[in-house]
DOVEX-790965 format. One record per residue (C-alpha): x, y, z; residue number from 1; residue in three letters. Coordinates in steps of 0.5 Angstrom, whole numbers, m for minus. Example, Ala and Ser with C-alpha at 12.3 -4.5 7.8 and 13.67 -1.06 7.14 Angstrom:
<dopas>
       u       v       w     k     r
      25      m9      16     1   ALA
      27      m2      14     2   SER
</dopas>
This chain:
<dopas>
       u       v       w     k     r
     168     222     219     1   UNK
     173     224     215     2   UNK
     176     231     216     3   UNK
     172     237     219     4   UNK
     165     233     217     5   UNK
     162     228     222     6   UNK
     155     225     224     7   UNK
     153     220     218     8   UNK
     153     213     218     9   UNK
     160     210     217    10   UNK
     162     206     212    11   UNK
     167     202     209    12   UNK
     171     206     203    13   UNK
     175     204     198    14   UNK
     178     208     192    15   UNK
     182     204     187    16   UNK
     188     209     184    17   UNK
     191     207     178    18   UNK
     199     209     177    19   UNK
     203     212     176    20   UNK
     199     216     181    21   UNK
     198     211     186    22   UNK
     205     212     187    23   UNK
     204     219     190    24   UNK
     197     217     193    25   UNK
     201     211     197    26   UNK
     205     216     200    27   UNK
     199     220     203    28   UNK
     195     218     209    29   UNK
     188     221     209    30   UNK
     185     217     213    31   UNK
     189     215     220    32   UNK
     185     208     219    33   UNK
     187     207     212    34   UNK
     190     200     208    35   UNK
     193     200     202    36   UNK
     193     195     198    37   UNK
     197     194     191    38   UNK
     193     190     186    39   UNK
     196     188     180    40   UNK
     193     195     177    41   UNK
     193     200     182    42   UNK
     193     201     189    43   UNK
     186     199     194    44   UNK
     185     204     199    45   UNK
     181     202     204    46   UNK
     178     206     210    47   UNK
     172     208     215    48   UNK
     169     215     213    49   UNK
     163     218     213    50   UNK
     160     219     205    51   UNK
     162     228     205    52   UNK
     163     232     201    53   UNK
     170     233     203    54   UNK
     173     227     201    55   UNK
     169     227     195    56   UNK
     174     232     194    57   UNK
     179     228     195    58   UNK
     177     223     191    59   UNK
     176     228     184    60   UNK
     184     230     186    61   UNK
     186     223     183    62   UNK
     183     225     177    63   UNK
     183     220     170    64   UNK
     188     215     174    65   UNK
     181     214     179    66   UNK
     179     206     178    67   UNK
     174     205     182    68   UNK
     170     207     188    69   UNK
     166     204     193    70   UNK
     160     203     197    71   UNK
     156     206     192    72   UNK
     153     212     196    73   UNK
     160     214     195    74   UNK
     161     212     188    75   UNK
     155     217     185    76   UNK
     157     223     190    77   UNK
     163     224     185    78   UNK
     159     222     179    79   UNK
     155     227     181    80   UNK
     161     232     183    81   UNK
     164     230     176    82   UNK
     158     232     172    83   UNK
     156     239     176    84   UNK
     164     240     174    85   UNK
     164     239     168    86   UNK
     157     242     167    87   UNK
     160     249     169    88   UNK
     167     249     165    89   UNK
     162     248     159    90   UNK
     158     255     161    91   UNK
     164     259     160    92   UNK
</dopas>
């Protein structure tokens, strides 16, 4: 799992981070499993979690330097994420 969520299929996460952010990702461990990977571009993290509401969170906390997101699950729960987010700032 991730975090305080457990149950669910677990599935290989990757979550590509562009700089300069990834250089203060790189220093973080979210998961004990993790692997980092430097790409020409960005940081690949690489690790086994459960597709949670947590996490996506996570994710949403990188902000615009987000790259990519995989598996695809996870991929539209942040969009999703984004969306209501983005929907409730423009009712105020």
């Amino acid at each position: 799992g991730f975090g305080i969520w457990g149950g669910g299929e677990i599935v290989q996460v990757r979550i590509g981070i562009r700089r300069p952010a990834a250089d203060f990702f790189a220093r973080q461990v979210w998961h004990r499993e993790q692997r980092d990977e430097w790409r020409e571009d960005h940081l690949l993290r690489t690790m086994p979690s459960i597709v949670s509401p947590e996490l996506v969170r996570r994710i949403l906390s990188v902000g615009e330097h987000l790259h990519s997101v995989e598996p695809p699950a996870l991929h539209d729960a942040v969009a999703r994420a984004v969306d209501a987010l983005a929907v409730s700032l423009r009712r105020r």
